[in-house]
C-alpha positions as CSV (number, residue, x, y, z in Angstrom):
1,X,-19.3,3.3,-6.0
2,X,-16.1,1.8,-6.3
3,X,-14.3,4.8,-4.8
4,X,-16.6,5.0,-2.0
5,X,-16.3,1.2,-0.7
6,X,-12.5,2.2,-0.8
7,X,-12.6,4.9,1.0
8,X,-14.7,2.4,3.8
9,X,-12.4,0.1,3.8
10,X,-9.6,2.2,4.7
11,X,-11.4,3.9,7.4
12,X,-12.3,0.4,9.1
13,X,-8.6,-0.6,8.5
14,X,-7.4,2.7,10.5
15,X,-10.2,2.2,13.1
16,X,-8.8,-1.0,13.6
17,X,-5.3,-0.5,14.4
18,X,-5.8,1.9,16.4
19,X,-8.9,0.2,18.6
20,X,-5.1,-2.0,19.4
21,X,-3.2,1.1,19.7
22,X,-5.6,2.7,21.9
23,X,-5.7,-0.8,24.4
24,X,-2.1,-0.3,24.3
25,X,-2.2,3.1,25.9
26,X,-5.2,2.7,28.1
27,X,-3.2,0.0,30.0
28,X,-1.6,2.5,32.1
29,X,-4.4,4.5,32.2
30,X,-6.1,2.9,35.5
31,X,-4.8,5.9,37.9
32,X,-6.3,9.0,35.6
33,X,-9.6,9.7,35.9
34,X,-11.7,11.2,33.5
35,X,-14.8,14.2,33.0
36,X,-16.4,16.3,31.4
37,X,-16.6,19.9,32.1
38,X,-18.7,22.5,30.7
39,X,-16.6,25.1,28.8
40,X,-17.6,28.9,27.2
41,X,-20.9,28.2,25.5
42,X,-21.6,25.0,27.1
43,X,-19.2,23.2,25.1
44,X,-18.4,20.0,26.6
45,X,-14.3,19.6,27.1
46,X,-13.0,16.4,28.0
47,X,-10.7,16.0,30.9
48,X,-8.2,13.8,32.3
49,X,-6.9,14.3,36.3
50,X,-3.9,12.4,37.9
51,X,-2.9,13.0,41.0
52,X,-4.0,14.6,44.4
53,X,-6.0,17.6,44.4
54,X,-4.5,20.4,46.7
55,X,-1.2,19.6,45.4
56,X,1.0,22.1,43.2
57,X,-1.2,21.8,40.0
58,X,0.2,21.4,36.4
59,X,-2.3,22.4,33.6
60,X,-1.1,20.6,30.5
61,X,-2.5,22.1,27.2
62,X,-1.9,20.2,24.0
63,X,-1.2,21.1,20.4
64,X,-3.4,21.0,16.7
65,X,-4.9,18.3,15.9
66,X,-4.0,16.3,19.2
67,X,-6.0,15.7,22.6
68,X,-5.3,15.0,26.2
69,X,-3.3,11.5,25.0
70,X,-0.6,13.4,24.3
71,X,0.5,13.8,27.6
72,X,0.2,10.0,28.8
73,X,4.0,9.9,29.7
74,X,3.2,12.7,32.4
75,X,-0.5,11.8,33.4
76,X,0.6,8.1,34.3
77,X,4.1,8.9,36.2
78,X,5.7,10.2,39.3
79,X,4.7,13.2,38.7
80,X,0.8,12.7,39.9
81,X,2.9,11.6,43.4
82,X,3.4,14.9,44.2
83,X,1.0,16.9,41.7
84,X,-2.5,17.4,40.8
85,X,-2.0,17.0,36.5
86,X,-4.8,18.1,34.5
87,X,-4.7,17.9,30.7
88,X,-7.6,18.3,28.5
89,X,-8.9,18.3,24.9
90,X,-9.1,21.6,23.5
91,X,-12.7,22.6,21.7
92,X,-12.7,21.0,18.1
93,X,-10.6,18.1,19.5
94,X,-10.3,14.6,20.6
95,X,-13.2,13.9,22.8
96,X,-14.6,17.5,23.3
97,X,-17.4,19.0,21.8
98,X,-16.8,20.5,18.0
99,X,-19.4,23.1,17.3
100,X,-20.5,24.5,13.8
101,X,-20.1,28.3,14.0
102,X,-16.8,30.1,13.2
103,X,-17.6,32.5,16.7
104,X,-17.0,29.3,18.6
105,X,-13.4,29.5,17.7
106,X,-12.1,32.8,16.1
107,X,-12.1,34.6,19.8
108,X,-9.0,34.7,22.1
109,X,-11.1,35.4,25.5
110,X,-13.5,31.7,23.8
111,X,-10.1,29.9,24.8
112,X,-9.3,31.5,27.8
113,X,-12.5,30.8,29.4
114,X,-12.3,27.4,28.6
115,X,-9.1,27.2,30.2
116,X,-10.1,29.3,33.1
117,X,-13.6,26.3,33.9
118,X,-10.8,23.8,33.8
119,X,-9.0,25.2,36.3
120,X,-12.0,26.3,38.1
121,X,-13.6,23.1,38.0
122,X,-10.7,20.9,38.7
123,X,-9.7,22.6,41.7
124,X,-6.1,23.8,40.4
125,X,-4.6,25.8,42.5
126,X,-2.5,28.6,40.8
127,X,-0.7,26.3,38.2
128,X,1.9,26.2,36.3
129,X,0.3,26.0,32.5
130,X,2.4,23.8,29.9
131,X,1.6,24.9,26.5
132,X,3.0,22.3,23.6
133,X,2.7,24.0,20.3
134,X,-0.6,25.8,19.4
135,X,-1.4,25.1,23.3
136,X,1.1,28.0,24.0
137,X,-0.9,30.3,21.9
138,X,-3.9,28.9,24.3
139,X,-1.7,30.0,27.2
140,X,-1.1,33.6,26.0
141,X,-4.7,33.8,24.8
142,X,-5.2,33.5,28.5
143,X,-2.9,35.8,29.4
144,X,-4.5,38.2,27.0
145,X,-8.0,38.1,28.6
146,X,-7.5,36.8,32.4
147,X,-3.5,37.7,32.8
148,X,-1.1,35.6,35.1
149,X,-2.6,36.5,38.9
150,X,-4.2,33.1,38.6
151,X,-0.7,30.8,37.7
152,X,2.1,29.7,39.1
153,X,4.2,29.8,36.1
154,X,4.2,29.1,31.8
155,X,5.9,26.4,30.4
156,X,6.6,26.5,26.4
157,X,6.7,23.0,24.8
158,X,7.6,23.7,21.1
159,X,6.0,27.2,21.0
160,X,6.4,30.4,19.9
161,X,2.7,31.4,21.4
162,X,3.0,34.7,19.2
163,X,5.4,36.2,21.8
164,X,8.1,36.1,18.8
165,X,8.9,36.2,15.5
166,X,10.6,33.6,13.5
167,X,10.3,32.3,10.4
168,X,7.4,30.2,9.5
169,X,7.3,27.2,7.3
170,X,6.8,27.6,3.6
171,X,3.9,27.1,1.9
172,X,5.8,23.6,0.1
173,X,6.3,23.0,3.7
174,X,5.5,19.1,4.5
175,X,3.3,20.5,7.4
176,X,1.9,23.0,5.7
177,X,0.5,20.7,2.8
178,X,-0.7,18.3,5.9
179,X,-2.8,20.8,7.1
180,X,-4.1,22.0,3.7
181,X,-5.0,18.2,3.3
182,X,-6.7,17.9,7.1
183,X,-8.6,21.1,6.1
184,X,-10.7,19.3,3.1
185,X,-13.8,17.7,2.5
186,X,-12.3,14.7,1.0
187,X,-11.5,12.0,3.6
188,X,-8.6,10.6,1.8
189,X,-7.0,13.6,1.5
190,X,-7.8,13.9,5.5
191,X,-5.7,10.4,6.2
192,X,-2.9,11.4,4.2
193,X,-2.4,14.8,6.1
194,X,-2.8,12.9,9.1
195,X,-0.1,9.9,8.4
196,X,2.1,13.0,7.1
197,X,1.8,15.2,10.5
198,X,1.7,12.7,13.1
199,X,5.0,11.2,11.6
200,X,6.5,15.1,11.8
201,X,5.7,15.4,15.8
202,X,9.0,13.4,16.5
203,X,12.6,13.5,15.2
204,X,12.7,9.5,15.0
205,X,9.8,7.3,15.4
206,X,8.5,6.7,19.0
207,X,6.5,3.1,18.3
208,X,4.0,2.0,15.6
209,X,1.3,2.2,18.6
210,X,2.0,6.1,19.5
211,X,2.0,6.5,15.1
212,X,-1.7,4.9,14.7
213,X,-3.1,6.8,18.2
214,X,-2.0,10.3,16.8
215,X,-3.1,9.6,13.3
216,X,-6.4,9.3,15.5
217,X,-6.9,11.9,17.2
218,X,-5.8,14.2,14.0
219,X,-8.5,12.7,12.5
220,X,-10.7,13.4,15.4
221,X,-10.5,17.1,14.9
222,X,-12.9,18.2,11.9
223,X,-12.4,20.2,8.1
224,X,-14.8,22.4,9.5
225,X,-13.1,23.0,13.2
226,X,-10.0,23.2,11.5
227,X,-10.4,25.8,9.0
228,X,-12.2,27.8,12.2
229,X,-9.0,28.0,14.3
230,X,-6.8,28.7,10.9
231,X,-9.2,32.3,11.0
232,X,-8.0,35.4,12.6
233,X,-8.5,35.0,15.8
234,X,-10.3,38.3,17.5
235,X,-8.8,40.3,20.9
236,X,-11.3,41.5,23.3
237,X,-12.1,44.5,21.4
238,X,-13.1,42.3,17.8
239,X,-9.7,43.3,16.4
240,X,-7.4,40.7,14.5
241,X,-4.8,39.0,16.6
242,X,-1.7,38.6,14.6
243,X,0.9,39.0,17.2
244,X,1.6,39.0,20.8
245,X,4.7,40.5,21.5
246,X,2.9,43.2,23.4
247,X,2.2,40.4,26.4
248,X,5.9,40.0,26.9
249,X,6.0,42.7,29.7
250,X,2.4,41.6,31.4
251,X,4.4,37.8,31.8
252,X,5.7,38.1,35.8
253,X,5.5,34.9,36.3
254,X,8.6,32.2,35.9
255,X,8.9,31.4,32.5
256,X,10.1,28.3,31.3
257,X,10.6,27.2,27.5
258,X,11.2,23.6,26.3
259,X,12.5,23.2,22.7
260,X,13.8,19.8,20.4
261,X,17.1,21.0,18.0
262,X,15.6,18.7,15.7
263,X,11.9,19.8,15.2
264,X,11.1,19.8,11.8
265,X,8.4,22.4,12.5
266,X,10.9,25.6,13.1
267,X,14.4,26.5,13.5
268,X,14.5,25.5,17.6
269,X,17.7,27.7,17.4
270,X,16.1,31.1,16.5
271,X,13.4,30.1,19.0
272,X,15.2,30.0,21.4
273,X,17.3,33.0,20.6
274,X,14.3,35.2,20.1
275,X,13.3,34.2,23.6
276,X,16.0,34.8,25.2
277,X,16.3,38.3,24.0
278,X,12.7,39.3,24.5
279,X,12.4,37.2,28.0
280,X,15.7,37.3,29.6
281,X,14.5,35.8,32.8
282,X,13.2,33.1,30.7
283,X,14.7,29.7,31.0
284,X,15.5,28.3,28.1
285,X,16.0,24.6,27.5
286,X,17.5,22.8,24.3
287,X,16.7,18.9,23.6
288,X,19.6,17.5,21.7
289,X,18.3,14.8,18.9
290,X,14.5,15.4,20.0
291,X,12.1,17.1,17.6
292,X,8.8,18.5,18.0
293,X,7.2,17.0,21.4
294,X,10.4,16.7,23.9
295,X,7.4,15.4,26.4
296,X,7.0,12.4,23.8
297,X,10.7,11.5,22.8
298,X,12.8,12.3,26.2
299,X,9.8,11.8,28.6
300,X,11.7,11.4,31.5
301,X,14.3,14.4,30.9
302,X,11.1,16.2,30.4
303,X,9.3,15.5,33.8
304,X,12.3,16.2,36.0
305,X,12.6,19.5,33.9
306,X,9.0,20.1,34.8
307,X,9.0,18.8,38.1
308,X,12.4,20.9,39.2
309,X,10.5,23.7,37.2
310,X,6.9,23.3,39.7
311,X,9.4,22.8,42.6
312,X,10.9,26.2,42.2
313,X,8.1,28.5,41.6
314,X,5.8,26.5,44.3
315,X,9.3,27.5,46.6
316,X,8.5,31.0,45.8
317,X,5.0,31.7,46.1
């Protein structure tokens, strides 16, 4: 009984900072509108626009255990002067529907088609896609099962997106062990993989605010969901995804990748390596002192990057 009121207690402390964290943010929030938009299945994904439909669109997907928040530095700046910004919250996050069944997850051509509504329904115009972590491997799902006729360009935030191979963390790995925690029944264990993830998505500390917010929205993703994504995912013809280097000739589009030399999650330096030797048109560009979410940590470097990136391929369409 004891352990139980515990366990209440700290959930009402956490949903009270960040009920304070989350008026923090939404300040700047008056200019992004939000939806809701049916995805593969009729799973509800939640939306956020900024910006000016039939203007150079910029589809920002985010990564685990994270939501459309992520990208509040670009949803509420210049950027939306001159582009139509959609980000979203993938299926099993944030404010978008979490179904039961493992088929709602374990399917590349599941994510694509969510990603293609978006963009239907939004009224992008051939954009460029900006995948942060696991949303590049949402990008080159899409890739996989709609190709690129339908974008402008890819952007790689902190991502290998299967297109290379470097070394993963080990099993002792502090992320690793966060996500073994997010992945149980016990909510405890849930709060301590959060606290111990969110505080791995940047090199230093970005506030207190931003700390308490992505604590949330881990939280916001369930065991269940979770350990659904972790499963193989399946290619169109039901067989085990475990690589995608065989995309890297299909990608004709400009390709852009976005990387911290201090992210705690891989060596940014063989990253960026492996890139340049299987993408050579790729461009490739290194974030001195930033870790895992360059659009977080350096969020105006990281605009003009993307808007100099949207500016050239819109040039060459």
């Amino acid at each position: 009984m004891m352990q139980s009121i515990d366990r209440i207690v700290v959930v009402l402390a956490v949903m009270a900072s960040v009920a304070t964290s989350m008026a923090i943010v939404a300040k700047a929030n008056d200019s992004v509108s939000l939806s809701v938009i049916e995805g593969f299945g009729g799973v509800p994904l939640n939306v956020a626009e900024a910006g000016q439909p039939g203007n150079p669109g910029v589809l920002f997907i985010h990564g685990n255990g994270q939501s459309y928040l992520s990208w509040h530095n670009q949803l509420n700046s210049d950027l939306a002067d001159d582009f139509h910004i959609v980000a979203f919250d993938l299926r099993g996050h944030g404010g978008s529907g979490k179904p039961w069944n493992i088929e709602s997850y374990n399917r590349a051509c599941i994510w694509a088609e969510d990603i293609a509504a978006i963009i239907r329904e939004t009224g992008l115009e051939k954009p460029v896609v900006v995948g942060w972590s696991r949303g590049g491997l949402m990008a080159m799902h899409y890739v996989r099962c709609m190709g690129t006729d339908g974008l402008s360009g890819i952007a790689m935030v902190a991502s290998r997106g299967r297109l290379v191979e470097v070394p993963l963390p080990l099993d002792d790995n502090p992320a690793r062990i966060s996500q073994v925690q997010l992945e149980s029944g016990d909510l405890a264990e849930n709060l301590a993989g959060a606290k111990t993830f969110a505080a791995l998505m940047t090199a230093d500390l970005v506030d207190d605010d931003w700390l308490a917010v992505s604590k949330a929205m881990n939280i916001m993703s369930p065991p269940y969901a979770r350990r659904a994504m972790r499963s193989p995912t399946l290619d169109p013809n039901g067989d085990a995804i475990s690589s995608y280097a065989d995309l890297v000739e299909r990608i004709d589009v400009p390709f852009l990748v976005v990387l911290g030399d201090q992210d705690p999650l891989r060596d940014s330096g063989q990253l960026g390596n492996a890139f340049e030797n299987a993408l050579p048109q790729a461009k490739v560009l290194m974030y001195p002192g930033v870790g895992h979410s360059p659009f977080l940590e350096s969020p105006q470097k990281f605009n003009a990057d993307i808007r100099s990136f949207v500016n050239s391929v819109s040039r060459s369409k």
